[in-house]
KEVEX-546459 format. One line per 8 residues: number of its first residue (from 1); their letters; for each residue x, y, z of C-alpha. Coordinates in steps of 0.2 Angstrom, whole numbers. Layout:
N
NUM = A = X Y Z | ...
***
This chain:
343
1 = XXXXXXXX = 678 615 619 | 690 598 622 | 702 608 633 | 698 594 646 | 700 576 648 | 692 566 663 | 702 551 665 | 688 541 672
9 = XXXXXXXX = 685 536 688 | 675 547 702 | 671 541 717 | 654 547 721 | 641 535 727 | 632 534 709 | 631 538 690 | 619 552 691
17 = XXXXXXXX = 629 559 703 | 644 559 692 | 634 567 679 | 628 579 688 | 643 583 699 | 657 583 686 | 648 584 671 | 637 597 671
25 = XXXXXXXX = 649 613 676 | 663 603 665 | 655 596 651 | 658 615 642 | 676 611 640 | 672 592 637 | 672 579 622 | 667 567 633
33 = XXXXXXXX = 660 561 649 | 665 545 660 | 650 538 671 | 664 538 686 | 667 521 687 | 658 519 701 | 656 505 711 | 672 490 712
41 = XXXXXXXX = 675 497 696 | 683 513 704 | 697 499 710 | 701 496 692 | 711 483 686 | 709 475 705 | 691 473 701 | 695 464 685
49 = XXXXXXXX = 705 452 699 | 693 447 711 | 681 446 699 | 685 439 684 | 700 430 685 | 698 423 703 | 682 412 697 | 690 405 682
57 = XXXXXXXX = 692 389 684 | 709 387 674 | 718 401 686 | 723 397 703 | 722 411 716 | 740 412 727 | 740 428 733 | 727 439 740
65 = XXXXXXXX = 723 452 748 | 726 452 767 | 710 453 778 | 706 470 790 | 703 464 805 | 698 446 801 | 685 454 787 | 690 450 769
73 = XXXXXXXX = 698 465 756 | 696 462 740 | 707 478 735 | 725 478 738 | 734 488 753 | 749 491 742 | 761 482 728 | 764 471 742
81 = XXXXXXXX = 749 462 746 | 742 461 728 | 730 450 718 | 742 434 711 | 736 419 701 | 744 405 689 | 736 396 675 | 734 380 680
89 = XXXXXXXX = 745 364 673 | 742 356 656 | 730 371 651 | 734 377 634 | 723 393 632 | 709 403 643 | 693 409 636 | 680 417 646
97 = XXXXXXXX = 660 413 645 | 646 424 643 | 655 433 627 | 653 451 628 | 648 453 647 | 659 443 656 | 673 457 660 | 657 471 665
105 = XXXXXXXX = 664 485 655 | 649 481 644 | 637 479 656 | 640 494 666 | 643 504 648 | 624 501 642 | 616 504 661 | 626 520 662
113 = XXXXXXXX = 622 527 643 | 602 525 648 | 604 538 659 | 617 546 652 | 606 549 638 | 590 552 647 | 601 569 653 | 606 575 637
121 = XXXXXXXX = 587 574 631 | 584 582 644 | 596 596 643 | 606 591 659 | 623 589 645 | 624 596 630 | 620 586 614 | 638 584 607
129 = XXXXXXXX = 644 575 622 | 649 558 620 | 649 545 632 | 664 539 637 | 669 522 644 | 689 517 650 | 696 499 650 | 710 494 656
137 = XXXXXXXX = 722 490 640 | 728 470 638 | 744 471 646 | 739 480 662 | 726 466 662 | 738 451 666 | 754 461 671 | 770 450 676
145 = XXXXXXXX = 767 455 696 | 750 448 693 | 755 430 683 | 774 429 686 | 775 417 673 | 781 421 656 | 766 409 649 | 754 413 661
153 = XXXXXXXX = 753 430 654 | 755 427 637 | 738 412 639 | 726 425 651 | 730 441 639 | 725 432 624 | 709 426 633 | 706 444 640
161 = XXXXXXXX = 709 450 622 | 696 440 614 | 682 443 629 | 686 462 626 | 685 461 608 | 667 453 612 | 665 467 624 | 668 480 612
169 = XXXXXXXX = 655 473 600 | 643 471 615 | 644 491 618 | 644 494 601 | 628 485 599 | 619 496 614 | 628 512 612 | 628 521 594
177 = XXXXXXXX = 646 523 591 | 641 541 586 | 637 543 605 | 653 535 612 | 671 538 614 | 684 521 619 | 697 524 630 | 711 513 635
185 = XXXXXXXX = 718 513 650 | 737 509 649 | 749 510 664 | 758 493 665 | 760 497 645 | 769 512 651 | 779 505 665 | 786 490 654
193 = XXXXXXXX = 792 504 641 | 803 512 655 | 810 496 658 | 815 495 640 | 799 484 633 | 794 497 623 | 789 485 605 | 780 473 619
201 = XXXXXXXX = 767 483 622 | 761 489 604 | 754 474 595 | 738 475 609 | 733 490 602 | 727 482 586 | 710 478 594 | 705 496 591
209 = XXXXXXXX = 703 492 573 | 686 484 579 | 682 501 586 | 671 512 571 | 677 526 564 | 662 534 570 | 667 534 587 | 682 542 597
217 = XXXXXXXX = 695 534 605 | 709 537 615 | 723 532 626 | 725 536 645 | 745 532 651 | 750 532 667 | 761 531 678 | 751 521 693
225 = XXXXXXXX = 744 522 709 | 743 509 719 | 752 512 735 | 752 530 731 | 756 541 716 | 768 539 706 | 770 523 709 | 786 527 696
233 = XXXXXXXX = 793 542 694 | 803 544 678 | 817 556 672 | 807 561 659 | 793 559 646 | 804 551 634 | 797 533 634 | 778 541 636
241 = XXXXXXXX = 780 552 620 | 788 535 611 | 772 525 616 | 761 538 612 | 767 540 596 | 768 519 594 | 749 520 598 | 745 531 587
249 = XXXXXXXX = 755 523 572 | 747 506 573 | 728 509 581 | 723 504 563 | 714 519 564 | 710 537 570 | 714 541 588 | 705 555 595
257 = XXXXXXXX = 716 560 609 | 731 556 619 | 733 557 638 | 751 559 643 | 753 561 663 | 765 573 670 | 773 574 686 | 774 590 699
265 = XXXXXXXX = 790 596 691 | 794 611 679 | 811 609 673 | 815 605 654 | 824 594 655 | 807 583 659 | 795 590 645 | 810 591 631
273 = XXXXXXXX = 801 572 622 | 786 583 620 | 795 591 605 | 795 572 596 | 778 570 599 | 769 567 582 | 750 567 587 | 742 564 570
281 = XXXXXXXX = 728 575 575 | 726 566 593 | 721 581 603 | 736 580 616 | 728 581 635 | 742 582 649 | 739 576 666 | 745 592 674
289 = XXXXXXXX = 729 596 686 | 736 593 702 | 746 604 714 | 737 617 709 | 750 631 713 | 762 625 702 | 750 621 689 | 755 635 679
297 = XXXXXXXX = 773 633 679 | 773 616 673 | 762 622 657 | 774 635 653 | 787 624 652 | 778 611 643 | 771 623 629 | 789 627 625
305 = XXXXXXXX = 790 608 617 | 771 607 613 | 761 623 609 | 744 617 608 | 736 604 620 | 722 601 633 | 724 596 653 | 718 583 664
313 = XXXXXXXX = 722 575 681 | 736 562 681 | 724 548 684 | 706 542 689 | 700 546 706 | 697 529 712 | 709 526 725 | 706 543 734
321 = XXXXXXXX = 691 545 747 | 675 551 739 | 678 566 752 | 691 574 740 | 680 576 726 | 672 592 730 | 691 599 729 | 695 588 714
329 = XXXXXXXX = 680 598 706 | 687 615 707 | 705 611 704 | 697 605 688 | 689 622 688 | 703 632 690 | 714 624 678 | 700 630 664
337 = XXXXXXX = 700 646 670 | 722 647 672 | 721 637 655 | 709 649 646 | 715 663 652 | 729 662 641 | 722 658 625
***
C-alpha cells in the first residue's frame, strides 16, 4: 500500500478512462488517484496561460504561440515560442472574478469526484482511495520567462494566490477533505532553487494551512518538460532535498508525501542529498519509473541514502501522445513488481 505516486496527468480521451485504465490495476499500491488531467488541463501550466491570464484585462499578451500551418496553437512548441504577458501600466494589483472557479481546478475537481465516487461505491476502486487533484504551485504560475518583469510577477502571483485560495475552499466545499488529497505541482520552484533562489520559493507554501488536516497533501518537484525532459538536468539532488525539507518545515501543517524526481543515473555522487532529507513522516516517492532497465540500479543506489520510500514517474504524462500510455501502464506495473520484490 502507498508504494506509488501518480504525478497527475494521463493523457486518455476522458476521466472514466483514467480510472479505469490506471486506477483500477494501480490503485492496490495507491493513496491516491488523479483524474488525469484530461483535457487542456493535460498542458498544465500552458492552460492556465491561454486561459486565464490571456483574457484578463489588466495583462497584455506579447508572445504566443506560433500557429501550425496558419491554424492557431495554444500550446507552446518549445521554451522558445512560449506564452508572455505584462501587467499593464498604472495597475497596482490583479484579482480574478468568479472566486473559487476562475482558475478550473475546482471545477474540474467536483466533476471528476462525482464519478470518481460513483466507482468507489461501486467497487471499481477500493474505498480508502482518496481523490487526488495537482495544481500547479504559485511560483510556476507567473514564472520570470512568463512576466519578465520583476513587478509583473510579484502583482499576478499575488492574484493567482488569492484565486487559488478561493479555489481551495471551492473544492473543499464539494469534496469532503476525508475523500481528497492536494498536491502542488512545483517545477519553476525547483528550477529558481538551482539557481540559488532557494528562500524565494518558500513563503507560497503557506497557503497549505487552508488545506484541513483531514486531508493529504503533497508536493510534486520537477525538473520540466517543455521541449523535452529534463528541461534541467542538475548534478545532484542537493537543492531538491533542501526544498523538500523547506516545504515541509513551513506547510503549517502535515505533509503527506514528497515527490522528488530523479534522473537516469546511478552514481552516488547524485543520490548523496538523499541522506539530509528530513521527511517528517512525508512518505518519500522518487520519480525513478522510467527507463526501465535501469530502474533497479538507480534504487539501489538511492536506498543507500534513504532506506525507505515509494516510486513514481518523473512527471505527468501530458506532453507525451496518449499512444504511450499502454506502455506507461506496465512500466508502472513492473516497478511494483521490481519494488516489491525486494521488500
Amino acid at each position: 500500500m502507498n508504494e506509488l505516486l501518480l504525478v497527475g496527468s494521463i493523457p486518455l480521451e476522458t476521466v472514466a478512462a483514467v480510472f479505469e485504465t490506471f486506477g483500477r490495476p494501480l490503485a492496490p499500491h495507491l493513496a491516491a488517484l488523479p483524474d488525469g488531467e484530461i483535457g487542456f488541463r493535460r498542458h498544465w501550466i500552458s492552460r492556465v496561460h491561454f486561459q486565464v491570464f490571456a483574457i484578463h484585462p489588466d495583462i497584455e499578451v506579447i508572445q504566443q504561440p506560433r500557429p501550425d500551418g496558419g491554424v492557431e496553437r495554444l500550446i507552446p512548441h518549445d521554451v522558445s515560442d512560449s506564452w508572455r504577458f505584462r501587467v499593464r501600466g498604472g495597475v497596482r494589483a490583479i484579482r480574478f472574478g468568479e472566486p473559487g472557479w476562475r482558475l478550473g481546478f475546482a471545477r474540474d475537481a467536483v466533476s471528476s469526484y462525482a464519478l470518481f465516487s460513483a466507482l468507489k461505491d461501486k467497487g471499481v476502486l477500493p474505498p480508502q482511495l482518496r481523490f487526488q487533484v495537482s495544481i500547479p504551485m504559485v511560483n510556476s504560475a507567473a514564472p520570470p520567462r512568463i512576466f519578465a518583469a520583476e513587478e509583473d510577477c510579484r502583482l499576478v502571483r499575488a492574484g493567482y494566490a488569492e484565486a487559488l485560495s478561493a479555489e481551495l475552499d471551492k473544492i473543499l466545499e464539494h469534496i469532503p477533505a476525508r475523500e481528497l488529497a492536494i498536491q502542488w505541482d512545483c517545477s519553476t520552484e525547483l528550477q529558481e532553487a538551482y539557481r540559488g533562489a532557494l528562500d524565494a520559493q518558500v513563503p507560497q507554501v503557506s497557503i497549505s494551512r487552508n488545506i484541513p488536516q483531514e486531508a493529504a497533501l503533497g508536493f510534486h518537484l520537477c525538473f520540466g518538460t517543455l521541449g523535452g525532459w529534463p528541461r534541467f538536468a542538475p548534478d545532484d539532488l542537493g537543492q531538491a532535498v533542501a526544498l523538500a525539507n523547506a516545504y515541509i518545515e513551513t506547510a503549517g501543517r502535515r505533509v503527506d508525501w514528497m515527490h522528488i524526481p530523479v534522473l537516469d543515473r546511478h552514481d552516488d555522487a547524485f543520490y548523496a542529498p538523499l541522506a539530509k532529507l528530513r521527511p517528517q513522516g512525508a512518505r518519500v516517492y522518487l520519480g525513478a519509473v522510467h527507463n526501465m532497465e535501469r530502474f533497479s540500479e538507480r534504487l539501489r543506489t538511492a536506498r543507500k541514502y534513504l532506506p525507505e520510500f515509494g516510486v513514481a514517474a518523473y512527471c505527468g504524462f501530458g506532453r507525451m501522445p496518449s499512444a504511450e500510455m499502454p506502455r506507461v501502464l506496465q512500466e508502472h506495473i513492473r516497478a511494483m513488481e521490481l519494488l516489491l520484490a525486494v521488500r
